[in-house]
C-alpha positions in Angstrom: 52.8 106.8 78.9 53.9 108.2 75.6 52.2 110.4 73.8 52.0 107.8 70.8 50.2 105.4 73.0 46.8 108.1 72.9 43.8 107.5 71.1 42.7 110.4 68.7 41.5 112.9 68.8 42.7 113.9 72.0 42.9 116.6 74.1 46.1 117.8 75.3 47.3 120.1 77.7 51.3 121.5 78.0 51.8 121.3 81.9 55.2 123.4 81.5 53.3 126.3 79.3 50.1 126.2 81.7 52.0 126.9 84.5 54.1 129.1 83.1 50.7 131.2 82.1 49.6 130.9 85.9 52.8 132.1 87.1 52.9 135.0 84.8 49.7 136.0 85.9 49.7 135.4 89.3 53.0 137.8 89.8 51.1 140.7 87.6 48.1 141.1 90.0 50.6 140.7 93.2 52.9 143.5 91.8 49.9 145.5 90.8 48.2 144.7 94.1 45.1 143.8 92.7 43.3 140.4 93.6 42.9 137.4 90.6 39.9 136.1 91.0 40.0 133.6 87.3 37.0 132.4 85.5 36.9 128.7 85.6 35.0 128.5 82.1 38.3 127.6 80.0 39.3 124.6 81.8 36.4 123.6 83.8 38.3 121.6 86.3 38.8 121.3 90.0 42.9 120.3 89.4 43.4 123.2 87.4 41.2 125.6 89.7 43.4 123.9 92.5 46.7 125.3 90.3 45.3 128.9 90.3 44.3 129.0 93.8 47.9 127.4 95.1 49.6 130.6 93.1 47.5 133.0 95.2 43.8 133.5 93.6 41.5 135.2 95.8 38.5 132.9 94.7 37.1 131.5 91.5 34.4 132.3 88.9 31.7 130.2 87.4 28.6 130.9 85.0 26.0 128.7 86.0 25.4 126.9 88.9 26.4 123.7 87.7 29.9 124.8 87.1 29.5 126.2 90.7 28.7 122.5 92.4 31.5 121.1 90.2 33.9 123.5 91.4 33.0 123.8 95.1 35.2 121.7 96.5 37.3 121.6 99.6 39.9 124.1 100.0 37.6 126.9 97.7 37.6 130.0 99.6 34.6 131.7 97.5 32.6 131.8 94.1 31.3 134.1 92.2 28.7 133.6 89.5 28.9 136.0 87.0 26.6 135.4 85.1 22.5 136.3 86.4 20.8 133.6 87.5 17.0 133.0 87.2 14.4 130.6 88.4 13.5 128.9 91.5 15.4 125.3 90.7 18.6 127.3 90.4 18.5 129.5 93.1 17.7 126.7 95.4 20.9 124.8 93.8 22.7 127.7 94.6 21.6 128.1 98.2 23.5 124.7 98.6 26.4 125.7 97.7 26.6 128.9 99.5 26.1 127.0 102.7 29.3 125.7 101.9 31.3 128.6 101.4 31.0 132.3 100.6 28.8 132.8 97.2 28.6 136.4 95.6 26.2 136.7 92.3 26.8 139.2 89.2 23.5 140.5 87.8 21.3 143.4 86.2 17.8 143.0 87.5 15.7 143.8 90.4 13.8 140.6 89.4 16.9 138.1 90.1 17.6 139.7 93.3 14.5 139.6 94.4 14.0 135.5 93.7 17.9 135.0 95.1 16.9 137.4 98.6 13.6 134.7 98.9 15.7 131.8 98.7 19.1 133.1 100.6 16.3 134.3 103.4 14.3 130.9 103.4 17.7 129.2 104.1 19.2 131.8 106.7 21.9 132.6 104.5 23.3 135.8 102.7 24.9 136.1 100.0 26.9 138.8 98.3 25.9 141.1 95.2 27.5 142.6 92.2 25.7 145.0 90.7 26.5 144.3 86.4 27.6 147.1 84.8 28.0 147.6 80.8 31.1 149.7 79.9 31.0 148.8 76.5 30.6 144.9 75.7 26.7 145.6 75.2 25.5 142.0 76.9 24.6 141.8 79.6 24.5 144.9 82.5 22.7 148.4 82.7 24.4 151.5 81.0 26.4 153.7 83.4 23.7 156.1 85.0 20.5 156.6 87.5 19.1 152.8 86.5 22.2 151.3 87.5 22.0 153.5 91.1 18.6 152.6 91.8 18.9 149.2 90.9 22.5 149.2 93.4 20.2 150.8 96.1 17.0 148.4 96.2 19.1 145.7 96.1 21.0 147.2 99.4 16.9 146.9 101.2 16.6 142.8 100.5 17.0 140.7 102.8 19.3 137.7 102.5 21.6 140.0 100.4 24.9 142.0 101.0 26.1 144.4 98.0 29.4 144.3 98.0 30.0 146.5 94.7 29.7 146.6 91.3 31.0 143.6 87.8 32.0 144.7 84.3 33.2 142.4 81.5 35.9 144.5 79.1 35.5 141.8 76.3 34.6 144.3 73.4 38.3 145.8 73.8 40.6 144.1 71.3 44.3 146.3 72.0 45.6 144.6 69.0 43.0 146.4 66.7 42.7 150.2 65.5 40.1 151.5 68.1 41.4 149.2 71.0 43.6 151.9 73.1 40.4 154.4 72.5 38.0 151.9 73.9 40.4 151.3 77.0 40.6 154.8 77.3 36.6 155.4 77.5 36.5 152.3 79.9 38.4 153.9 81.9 36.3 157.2 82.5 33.1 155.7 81.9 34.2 153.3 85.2 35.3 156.7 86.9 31.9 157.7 86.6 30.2 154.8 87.9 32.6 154.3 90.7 31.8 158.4 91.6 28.0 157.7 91.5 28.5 155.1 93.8 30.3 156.7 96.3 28.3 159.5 96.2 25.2 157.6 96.8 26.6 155.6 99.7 27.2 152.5 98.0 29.8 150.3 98.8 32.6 149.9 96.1 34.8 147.6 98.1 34.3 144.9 94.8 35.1 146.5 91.5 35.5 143.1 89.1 36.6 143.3 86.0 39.0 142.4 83.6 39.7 139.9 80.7 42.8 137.9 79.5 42.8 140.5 76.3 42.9 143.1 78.8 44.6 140.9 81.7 48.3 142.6 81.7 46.6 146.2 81.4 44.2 146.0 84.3 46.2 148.2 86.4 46.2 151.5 84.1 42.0 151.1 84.9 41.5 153.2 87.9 39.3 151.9 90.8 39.2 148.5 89.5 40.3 145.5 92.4 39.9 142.5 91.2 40.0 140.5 87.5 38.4 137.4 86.0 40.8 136.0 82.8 40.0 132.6 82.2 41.2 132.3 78.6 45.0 133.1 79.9 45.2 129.5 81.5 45.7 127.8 77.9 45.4 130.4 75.3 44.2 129.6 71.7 44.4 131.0 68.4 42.0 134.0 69.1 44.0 135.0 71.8 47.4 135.3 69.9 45.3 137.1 66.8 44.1 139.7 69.6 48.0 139.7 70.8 47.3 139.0 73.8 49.7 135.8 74.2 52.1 134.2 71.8 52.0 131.0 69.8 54.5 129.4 72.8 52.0 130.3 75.0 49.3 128.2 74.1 48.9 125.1 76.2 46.1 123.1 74.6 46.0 121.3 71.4 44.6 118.8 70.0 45.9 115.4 68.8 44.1 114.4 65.9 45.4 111.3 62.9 45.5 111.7 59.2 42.4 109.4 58.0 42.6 110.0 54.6 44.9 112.1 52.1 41.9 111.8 49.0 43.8 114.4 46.6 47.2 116.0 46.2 45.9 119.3 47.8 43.6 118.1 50.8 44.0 115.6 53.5 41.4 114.7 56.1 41.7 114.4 60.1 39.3 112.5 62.6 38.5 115.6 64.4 35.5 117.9 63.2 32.9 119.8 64.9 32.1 117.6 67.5 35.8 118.1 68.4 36.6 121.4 67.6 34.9 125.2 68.3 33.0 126.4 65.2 33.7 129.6 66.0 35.3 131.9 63.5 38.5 133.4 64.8 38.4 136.6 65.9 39.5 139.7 64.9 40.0 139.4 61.6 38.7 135.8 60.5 40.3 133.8 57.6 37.8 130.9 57.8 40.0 128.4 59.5 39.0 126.7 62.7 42.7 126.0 64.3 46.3 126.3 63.3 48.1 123.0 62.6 51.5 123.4 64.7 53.7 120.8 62.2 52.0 122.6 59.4 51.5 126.3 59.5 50.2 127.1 56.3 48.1 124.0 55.9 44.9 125.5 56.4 42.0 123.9 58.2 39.0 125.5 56.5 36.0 123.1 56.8 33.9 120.7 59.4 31.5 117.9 59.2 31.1 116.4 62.4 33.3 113.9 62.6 36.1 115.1 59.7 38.4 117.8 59.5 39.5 118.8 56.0 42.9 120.5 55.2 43.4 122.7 52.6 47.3 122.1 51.3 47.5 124.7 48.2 49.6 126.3 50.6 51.7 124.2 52.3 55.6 123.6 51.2 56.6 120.8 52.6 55.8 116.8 52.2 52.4 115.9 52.7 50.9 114.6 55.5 50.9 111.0 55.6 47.8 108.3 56.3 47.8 108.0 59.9 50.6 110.8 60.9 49.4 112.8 63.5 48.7 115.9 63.7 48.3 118.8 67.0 45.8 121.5 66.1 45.5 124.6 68.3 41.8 125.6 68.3 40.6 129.4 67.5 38.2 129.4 70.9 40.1 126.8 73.4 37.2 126.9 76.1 34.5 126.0 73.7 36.7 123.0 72.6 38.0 121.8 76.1 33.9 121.6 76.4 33.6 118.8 74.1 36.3 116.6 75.6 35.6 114.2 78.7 39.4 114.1 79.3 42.5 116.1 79.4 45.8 114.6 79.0 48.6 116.7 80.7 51.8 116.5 79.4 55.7 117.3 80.0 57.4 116.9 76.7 56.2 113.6 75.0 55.5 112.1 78.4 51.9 112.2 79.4 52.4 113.0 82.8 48.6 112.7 83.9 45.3 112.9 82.9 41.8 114.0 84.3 38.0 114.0 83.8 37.1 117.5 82.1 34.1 117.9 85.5 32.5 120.9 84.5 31.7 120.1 80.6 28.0 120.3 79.5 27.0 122.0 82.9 24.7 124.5 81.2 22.3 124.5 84.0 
């Protein structure tokens, strides 16, 4: 099928460029011999989790339990959730799964190990523990320091549980800004410190996870780290080539949209608004657009209803667009956006090569 043939909007996805992504990645953490363990959150698909694992990734990451029955398929070696999971409904969900395959859980509390070790001891399983850890991001995790040891240690006395080390998340560190190298830097030694208090306590550190696709191609200068979680890197978006972590040829996913109206001189209006596209402003440094239209860069895309996309045109040189000309829109937040679509539409050139259900969309739960 031609590309021409699609409906609109549509989601597409470069099959040359997202390989090309995996492959870059996937020979960084084998040179660096570290493991690649990617976050499943940006595509949120069992053929592209297949792609990652086929080039070597040591297991997959999910959020919520949903993404983790989506995901759990044949062939998975391990998850793990990184995100802290609460209530009795979802820990029994979860149990499932890890009589499946291997499950390990990121979290912060005493309280959500405690409801995990009930469930994991009802059903004769165990399953494996990260302690979270907050080196800077200020979400989720406990501060370096004696809270974060104690909470390490009584989770090493539950039944049904294995700790196996500790989580961070290094999304606060933009290396394209001012401070970025400096927050790297303190990363680095607050880590040290955790990984030392650890050690010293008798904790196991054979899991340090970290990592980001900001910080993907610098995660061996972080001592004591073993494993990273990019998810982002698989497509790319706008965000990521404002944070310079990729390049505009390295982003894999736009989205086809038509010209439904051209109403003034200086405007023209797609059939793609926010129930197609991320509302989130782009960041660092936001300009107020939501995407950058790839056959017109300086158009700019500046405002949302639901269903319509307006262009702003002051700036662009060239013809306008036409009624009914198509458009391809690279999105500021790519996983947000691959969210709202049921289906991606691979392609090699023009030629759309295959397509597939997007499984893990809406699984909030």
């Amino acid at each position: 099928m031609h590309i021409s043939s699609l409906d609109t909007p549509a989601l597409l996805v470069d099959l040359d460029k997202t390989e090309a992504n995996l492959d870059r990645a996937a020979n960084y953490v084998r040179s660096h011999g570290l493991l690649l363990r990617p976050h499943t959150k940006t595509h949120k698909s069992p053929l592209i989790a297949r792609m990652q694992l086929d080039r070597g990734a040591a297991g997959l990451t999910v959020a919520k339990v949903g993404e983790a029955e989506v995901i759990a398929r044949d062939g998975v070696p391990n998850l793990l959730l990184a995100y802290p999971v609460w209530g009795d409904a979802k820990w029994h969900r979860l149990v499932e799964v890890a009589k499946r395959l291997p499950v390990t859980v990121a979290l912060d509390s005493a309280e959500a190990a405690s409801g995990l070790s009930r469930h994991a001891q009802r059903a004769g399983i165990t399953l494996g523990i990260l302690v979270e850890a907050d080196l800077g991001m200020r979400r989720c995790g406990l501060p370096p320091g004696e809270g974060l040891v104690r909470l390490a240690q009584a989770i090493s006395a539950m039944g049904g549980l294995r700790l196996e080390g500790l989580m961070f998340y290094p999304g606060h560190i933009n290396l394209a800004a001012e401070a970025g190298e400096q927050q790297l830097e303190t990363l680095r030694s607050e880590l040290r410190a955790v990984i030392e208090s650890f050690r010293t306590s008798g904790l196991p550190t054979d899991v340090v996870s970290g990592g980001s696709t900001p910080t993907l191609f610098q995660s061996h200068t972080i001592e004591g780290i073993t494993e990273i979680r990019p998810g982002t890197y698989v497509f790319n978006d706008r965000t990521q080539v404002a944070a310079g972590a990729c390049t505009w040829q390295d982003c894999a996913v736009t989205v086809l949209v038509t010209v439904v109206s051209t109403p003034r001189p200086d405007a023209a209006v797609i059939d793609g608004g926010s129930k197609t596209f991320t509302s989130d402003p782009l960041r660092p440094g936001g300009d107020g657009c939501f995407g950058r239209v790839v056959e017109m860069p300086s158009a700019r895309f500046h405002k949302m209803n639901e269903e319509h996309g307006l262009l702003d045109l002051r700036e662009h040189a060239g013809p306008p667009p036409r009624i009914g000309q198509r458009l391809r829109i690279i999105p500021n937040h790519v996983c947000v956006t691959v969210n709202m679509h049921e289906t991606a539409r691979g392609l090699r050139g023009e030629t759309v090569q295959q397509s597939w259900p997007v499984a893990g969309r809406g699984k909030l739960q």
